[in-house]
N, C-alpha and C positions, 0 to 999 in steps of 0.2 A: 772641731772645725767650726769658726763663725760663717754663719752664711748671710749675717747682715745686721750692722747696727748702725741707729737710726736718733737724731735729736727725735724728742717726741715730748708732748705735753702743750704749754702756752707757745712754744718757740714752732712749733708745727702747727697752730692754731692759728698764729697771727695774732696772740692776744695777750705776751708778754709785755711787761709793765720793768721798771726799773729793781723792782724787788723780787721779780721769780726766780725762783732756780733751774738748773738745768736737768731735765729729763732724758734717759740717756734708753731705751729698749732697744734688743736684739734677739735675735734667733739664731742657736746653733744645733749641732749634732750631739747627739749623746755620744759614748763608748760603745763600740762591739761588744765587751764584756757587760756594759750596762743591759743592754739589749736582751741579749744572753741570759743573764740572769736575772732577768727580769725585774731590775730597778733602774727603770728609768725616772730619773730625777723631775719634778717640774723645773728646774732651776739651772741654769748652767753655771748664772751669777745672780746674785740679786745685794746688794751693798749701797752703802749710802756715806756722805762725808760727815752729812749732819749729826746733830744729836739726838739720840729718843726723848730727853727733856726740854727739846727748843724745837720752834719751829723754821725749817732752813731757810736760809739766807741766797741771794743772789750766790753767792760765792760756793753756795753747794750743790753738792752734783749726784742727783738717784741715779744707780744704774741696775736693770731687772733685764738679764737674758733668759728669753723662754727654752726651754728644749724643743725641737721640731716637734715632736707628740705630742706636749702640752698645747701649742699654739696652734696647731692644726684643731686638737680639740675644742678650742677655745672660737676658732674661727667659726666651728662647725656648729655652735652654740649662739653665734651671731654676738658676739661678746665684743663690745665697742673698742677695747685694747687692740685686738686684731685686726679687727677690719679697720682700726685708723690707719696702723702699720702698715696692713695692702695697699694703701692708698695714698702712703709718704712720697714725696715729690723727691726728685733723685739731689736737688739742694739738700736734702735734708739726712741724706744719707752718710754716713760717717765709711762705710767698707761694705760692699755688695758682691756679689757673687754669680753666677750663671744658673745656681741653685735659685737663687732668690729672686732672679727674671723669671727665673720658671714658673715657681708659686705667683707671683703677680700675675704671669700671662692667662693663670687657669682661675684668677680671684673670681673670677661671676660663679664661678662653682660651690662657693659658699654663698652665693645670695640666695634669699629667701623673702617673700612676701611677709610672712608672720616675722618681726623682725623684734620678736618678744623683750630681748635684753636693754635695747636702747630705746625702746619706748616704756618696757617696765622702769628703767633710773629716769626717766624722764618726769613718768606719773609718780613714780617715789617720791621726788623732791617736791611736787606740786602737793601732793597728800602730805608732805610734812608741816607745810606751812600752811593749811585752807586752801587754798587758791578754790575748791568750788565749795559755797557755804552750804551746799545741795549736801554734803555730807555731816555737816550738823544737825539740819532738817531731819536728815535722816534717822541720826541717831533720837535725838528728839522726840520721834513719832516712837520709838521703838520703847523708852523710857515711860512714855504715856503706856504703852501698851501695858506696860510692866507693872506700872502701878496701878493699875486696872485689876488686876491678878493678886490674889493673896500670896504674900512672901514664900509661906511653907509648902504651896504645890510647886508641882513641876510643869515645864510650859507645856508638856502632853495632856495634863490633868484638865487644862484649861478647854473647857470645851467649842468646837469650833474653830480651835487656835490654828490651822491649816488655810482658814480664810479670813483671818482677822489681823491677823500675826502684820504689821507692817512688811512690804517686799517694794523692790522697786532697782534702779542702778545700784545702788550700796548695801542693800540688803536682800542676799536672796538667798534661797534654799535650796541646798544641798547635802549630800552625804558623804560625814568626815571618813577620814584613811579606815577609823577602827568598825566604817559599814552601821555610825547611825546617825538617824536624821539631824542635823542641826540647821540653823539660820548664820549666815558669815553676816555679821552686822560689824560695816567699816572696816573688815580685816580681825574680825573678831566673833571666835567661836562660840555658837551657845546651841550645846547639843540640848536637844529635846526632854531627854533625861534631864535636865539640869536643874535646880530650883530656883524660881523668878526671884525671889532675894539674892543670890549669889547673880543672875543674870543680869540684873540690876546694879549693882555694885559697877559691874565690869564693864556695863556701857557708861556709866555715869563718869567711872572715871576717866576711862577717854573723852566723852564729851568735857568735860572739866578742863584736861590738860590739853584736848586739842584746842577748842575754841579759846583758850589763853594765848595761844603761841600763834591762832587769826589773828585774834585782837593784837597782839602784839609786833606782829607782821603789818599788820594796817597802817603800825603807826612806824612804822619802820626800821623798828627794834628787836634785833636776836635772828636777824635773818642771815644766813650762808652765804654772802652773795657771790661767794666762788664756786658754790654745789651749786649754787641758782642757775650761773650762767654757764655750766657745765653741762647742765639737765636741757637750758635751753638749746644749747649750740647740738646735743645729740639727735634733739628731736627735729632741725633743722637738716644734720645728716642726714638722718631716714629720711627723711620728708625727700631731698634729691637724689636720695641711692634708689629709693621706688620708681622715681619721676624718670633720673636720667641713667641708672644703672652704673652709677661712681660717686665718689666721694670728694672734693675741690679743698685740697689742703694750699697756701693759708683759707680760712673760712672767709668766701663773700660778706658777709656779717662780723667781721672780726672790731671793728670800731664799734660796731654797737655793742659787742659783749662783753669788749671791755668797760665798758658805760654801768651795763651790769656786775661786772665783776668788780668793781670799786665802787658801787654804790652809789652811784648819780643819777638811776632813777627811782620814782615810789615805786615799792615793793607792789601797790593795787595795779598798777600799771605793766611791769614785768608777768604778774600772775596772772592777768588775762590773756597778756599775750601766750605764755606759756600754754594756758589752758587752750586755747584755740591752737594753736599750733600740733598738741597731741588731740584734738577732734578730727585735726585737718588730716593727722597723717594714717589715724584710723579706717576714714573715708579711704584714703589713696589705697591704703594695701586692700580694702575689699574691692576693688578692682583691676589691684596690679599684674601683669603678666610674666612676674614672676612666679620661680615655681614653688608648693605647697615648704616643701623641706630644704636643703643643700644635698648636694650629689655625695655621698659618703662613699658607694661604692668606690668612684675617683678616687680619693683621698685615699682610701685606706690602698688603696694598686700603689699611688703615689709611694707612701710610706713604705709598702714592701720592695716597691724597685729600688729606693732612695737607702733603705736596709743594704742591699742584696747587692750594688752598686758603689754603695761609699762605706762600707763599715765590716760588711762580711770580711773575713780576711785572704 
């Protein structure tokens, strides 16, 4: 049973352009028997017209139906696929259900303050490209330290290395999954056991290939500019689901992302904005009144009455 498919992608954004394709999401019900034995699919459909060697055309059409388990999961995760979907405008609807007024009616149930996922692809894309040179610096200071140190010890051997060690926003210290100390410098593990030769290598060459693809970004070359303005419009999301508690499908900003998304402005200028806008929306969730987690308890009642109601036999 469909319980709702939906246009979704640039045609729900406001920011298709003469060459997108069409975006097609929905949500339905698994099988009783699925259920039952315990394989529930993430998938109901997932298909595409396009080809895996080209990249599609206006003339082609994604279509990806969630299973109710998987999207519920997913919402519950704060994962920006769902929660656009909660907040599709009934234009945009292709076949709906009284099932799927319901899950809308109860969507504040998955809001959360921490809104990890859409501001994590937000900082993703800002980290791919420089947007703050503060993480070169960083790396930088870390490299000096390194060469400070003779190759063949380990950064423990180094003494005093606990207060010397570069720390700051991009490098700070923590203890990895396997319970020992290391420094995350940039996204980058350097357990204490490690040897500052090998430790060195591995900052150097992310600084190498990142501060290439700044530089290269500066000049406005090699940039994503449809991940760019993808990163940007989500972080724009949160920034009004904290503010106003929903989501405004087409996007108030939808002419400027396009502007972005086809490359009509300097990438320095897109990346500030970027970067100030994930500052901004940092600030808001430390005082939003929203709450810590989403209501799971809900959900998961939801799920067994929705079992016990439409599929038991």
């Amino acid at each position: 049973m469909t319980i709702v498919k939906m246009k979704f992608g640039s045609h729900l954004y406001g920011t298709a352009t003469k060459d997108s394709d069409t975006d097609i999401k929905g949500v339905a019900l698994p099988t009783w028997r699925q259920v039952a034995l315990g394989k529930i699919p993430k998938h109901i459909e997932y298909s595409s017209t396009g080809s895996e060697s080209s990249k599609n055309t206006s003339n082609d059409t994604d279509t990806e139906v969630f299973c109710l388990h998987e999207f519920v999961k997913l919402a519950l995760e704060g994962q920006t696929v769902a929660l656009d979907m909660l907040h599709a405008p009934a234009e945009m609807l292709l076949s709906t259900s009284d099932l799927w007024a319901e899950i809308v009616s109860h969507r504040s149930k998955f809001y959360t303050k921490n809104m990890t996922a859409f501001v994590g692809y937000a900082r993703k894309q800002a980290a791919k490209y420089g947007v703050k040179g503060s993480r070169l610096h960083a790396a930088k200071a870390v490299i000096d330290w390194l060469n400070s140190a003779p190759a063949d010890a380990r950064i423990s051997d180094v003494a005093g290395y606990e207060q010397t060690f570069p720390t700051g926003e991009h490098c700070t210290y923590e203890i990895s999954k396997g319970g020992i100390p290391q420094f995350n410098v940039c996204g980058k593990g350097l357990q204490v056991t490690s040897r500052v030769g090998y430790c060195k290598e591995v900052v150097q060459n992310y600084y190498d290939k990142y501060g290439e693809r700044a530089r290269a970004a500066a000049r406005d070359e090699g940039v994503d500019w449809k991940a760019v303005s993808h990163a940007l419009r989500a972080a724009y999301q949160v920034k009004e689901l904290l503010q106003s508690n929903t989501i405004t499908f087409p996007r108030p900003e939808a002419t400027h992302l396009v502007a972005v998304k086809t490359g009509q402005l300097r990438y320095a200028q897109v990346a500030e904005e970027l970067d100030n806008i994930i500052d901004e929306v940092t600030a808001i969730s430390a005082t939003s009144q929203l709450p810590e987690a989403p209501d799971r308890v809900f959900w998961e009642g939801f799920l067994l009455h929705t079992v016990r109601t439409k599929l038991v036999p």
